[in-house]
Every structure is written in C-alpha cells, then in structure tokens.
Steps between C-alpha positions, in 0.01 A plus 500: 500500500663687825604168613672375167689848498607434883609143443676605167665772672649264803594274219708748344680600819563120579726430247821725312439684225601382158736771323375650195598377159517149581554244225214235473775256637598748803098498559518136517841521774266763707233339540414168687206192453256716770568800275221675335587746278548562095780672274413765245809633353722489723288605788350294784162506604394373847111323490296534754380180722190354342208525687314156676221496179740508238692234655182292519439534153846474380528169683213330338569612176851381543394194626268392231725571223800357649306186563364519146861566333653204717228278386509561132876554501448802290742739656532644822338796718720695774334796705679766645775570641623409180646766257404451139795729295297604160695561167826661539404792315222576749758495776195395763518262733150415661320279800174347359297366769459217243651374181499155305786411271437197217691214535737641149587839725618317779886495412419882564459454886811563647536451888387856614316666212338419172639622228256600206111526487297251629181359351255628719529761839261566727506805718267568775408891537526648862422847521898609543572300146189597313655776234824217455332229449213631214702779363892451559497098487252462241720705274812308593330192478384559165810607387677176635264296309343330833237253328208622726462775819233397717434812750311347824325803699346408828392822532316513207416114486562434164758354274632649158682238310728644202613327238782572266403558123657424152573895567723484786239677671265343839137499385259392804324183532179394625387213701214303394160555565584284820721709599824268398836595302664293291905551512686482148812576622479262805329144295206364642464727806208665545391662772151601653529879644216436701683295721718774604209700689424219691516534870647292619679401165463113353798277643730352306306172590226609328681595211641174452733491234705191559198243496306666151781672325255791514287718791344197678220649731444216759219673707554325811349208276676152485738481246270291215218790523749764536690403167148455341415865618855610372413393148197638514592793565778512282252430201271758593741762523707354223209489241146647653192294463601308205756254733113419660475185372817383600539673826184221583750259377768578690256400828525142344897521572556272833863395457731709638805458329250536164400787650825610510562472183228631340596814699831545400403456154214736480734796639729488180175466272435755255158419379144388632585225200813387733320558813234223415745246351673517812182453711403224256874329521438522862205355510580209277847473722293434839292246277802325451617450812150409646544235277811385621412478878 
C-alpha cells in the first residue's frame, strides 16, 4: 500500500495540475493517451499506478475477451486508459480497467472516450480503489444502466458478477457449480473464474478462441485430441453427466475441420437436445467424407 501511495504521489508531482471546474471537454484537452485519471463534476482525480498483479490479471482477461469479441464480431472490448463518460446527468467520467461495447453501441466510440454505458465493465479491486469500485462505481454504474459489473478481487480471489434487473437495479450472479459465468450482456462469453487464480495464468494459446469459436484447452496435446478434449469438456461443464454419452462420442471425432465444426456449433447451443444433434451431424459429416476418399 506504502508503495502505491509513493508512486501515486511522484505521479502527481510529474505532471501540472488540472484547474478546478473543468468541463468534461477541458478534461479531455488536459489530459493525454498515458493519462490515468477520471472526472467527477468538474473535478479531476489522479489514479494511482496499478500494481504488477493487477496488470497480470487485467491482461488476460483483456486478452480473452478481445479475442472472443474479434472472433464473433459481436462488439468490441478496450481496457484502460480509456475514459468511458456515463450519462450526462451523472456528470462522471470513469477508467474501467475493462469494458465491452456491442457491435449496435459502436457509433458511440468516439476517438478518445466512449460516450454512454457500455454493456459490460470489469474493474479489478487494488487496495487504494476498493471503497470506489464496490461502493462509488457500483452506484454509478447502476445508475448508468451498465448491463453487468463484474468486480475481480485478487485479494480476496473471487469474482462477483452483477447483473442488471428489469428494476434498474444490479442483482449478483452466480457461477455454476463448476465454477463458470455465463455473460448476458456480453453473448456467448462465458468465463471460468477459476482460471484467474491460476499461477501462472492459462495462455491465450490455451484458450484458443480462433480455432473452436469457444475456450479450446489444447493440453500440450496434438490438435485432433486436444479439440476432442475441448468438447468434452465443454459438454461436461455445459450440461453435467447427462452430455456422458456423447462426450464418448465426441472421441469418435477424427477430422479436424469436423472437429471444428462441431465445436463452433456446440458453443452457441442452448440445449443437451442441440448439443447431441450437433455431435450426431458431426458424426454423420466425417462419415461422409470417409466415403468420399
């Protein structure tokens, strides 16, 4: 904590002072790309440096839904320093460490700032922002409308996902019984929390989005038994024990580019009913081709 203070201090003397008062758009003159710092009414306030873990985390996170966002082509995902100006009538301007915007908000991304409230933010709690960012932001991020608040605390190592109701109000959400949330606000994401308390954390490469269309655990496998593990898994988190019989299918998938296929297909399913057509459609698709040859 001594050394955020110190480095937030020598931050502070670094650059000028902003005068008080400033308009949101005398903020934006002030200030620079490198600079870290949010507008509340009219005044200015200076964050401190994040420390190494957050960054860690923060990265990975980032990465993974960036990756997934680009992917899909559902919207996009910007971390900070990037300042997200809420409703006018809140008159706060804010730094999520991470926020995704649907593809519909995106006219709403102007070259510096985004103006409005995005889909989903993420902030990472570090001792110096813990009262902001589950007290102050919470309220302001409610109040915005933000579509879900998901507070990451390393400290704590744990994960509270909120949700906005019907009500206008955040109620929390739980992760699954293995341990894996299911965005509403950002579609198809989902994310295991586990994976966050890893040390060291997964790689992007093991989290391969761009080949399944989904989290695509390779295991230092090759890639046919690595996909065949990814569905696998996918199933048994997806729908418990009652995916068994065709997670044993699944090991009957050779092909890869079926394999591909069948993966991208059972990440946008909605029911076991789905899930096994698609295994079965897969199946019958590698028959096919066998034939062929």
């Amino acid at each position: 904590m001594e050394d955020l203070r110190e480095a937030l201090a020598e931050y502070e003397v670094s650059r000028p002072q902003p005068p008080a008062g400033l308009s949101f758009e005398e903020f934006l003159h002030w200030g620079d790309e490198d600079t870290w710092a949010e507008w509340v009414d009219g005044e200015v306030i200076v964050l401190a440096p994040a420390s190494a873990p957050h960054q860690i985390i923060k990265g990975f996170l980032y990465a993974v839904m960036r990756e997934f966002a680009h992917h899909h082509q559902s919207g996009a995902v910007l971390d900070a320093p990037f300042p997200v100006r809420l409703p006018e009538h809140l008159r706060r301007s804010r730094e999520p460490d991470i926020f995704f915007v649907r593809r519909e908000k995106l006219p709403r991304l102007k070259e510096t700032f985004f103006d409005g409230s995005p889909d989903v933010i993420v902030e990472i709690v570090s001792p110096e922002s813990h009262t902001r960012d589950y007290k102050v932001k919470y309220m302001e991020y409610e109040a915005a409308g933000v579509g879900e608040y998901w507070l990451v605390d390393p400290d704590r190592r744990q994960v509270i996902f909120f949700r906005l109701g019907a009500d206008g109000r955040f109620h929390p959400e739980m992760p699954d019984n293995q341990g894996v949330f299911r965005s509403e606000a950002f579609p198809g994401f989902w994310l295991n929390a586990g994976w966050l308390w890893q040390d060291p954390l997964p790689s992007v490469e093991d989290i391969n989005l761009q080949e399944s269309g989904g989290y695509s655990r390779v295991y230092g496998k090759g890639k046919q038994e690595g996909k065949q593990e990814t569905a696998r898994e996918f199933l048994a988190l997806r729908f418990g024990e009652h995916s068994a019989d065709i997670q044993e299918i699944v090991k009957d998938l050779s092909d890869l580019d079926t394999l591909n296929n069948v993966l991208r297909e059972l990440f946008s399913v909605d029911t076991l009913e789905d899930a096994r057509n698609v295994v079965h459609r897969g199946v019958r698709d590698q028959q096919l081709l066998e034939k062929d040859r």
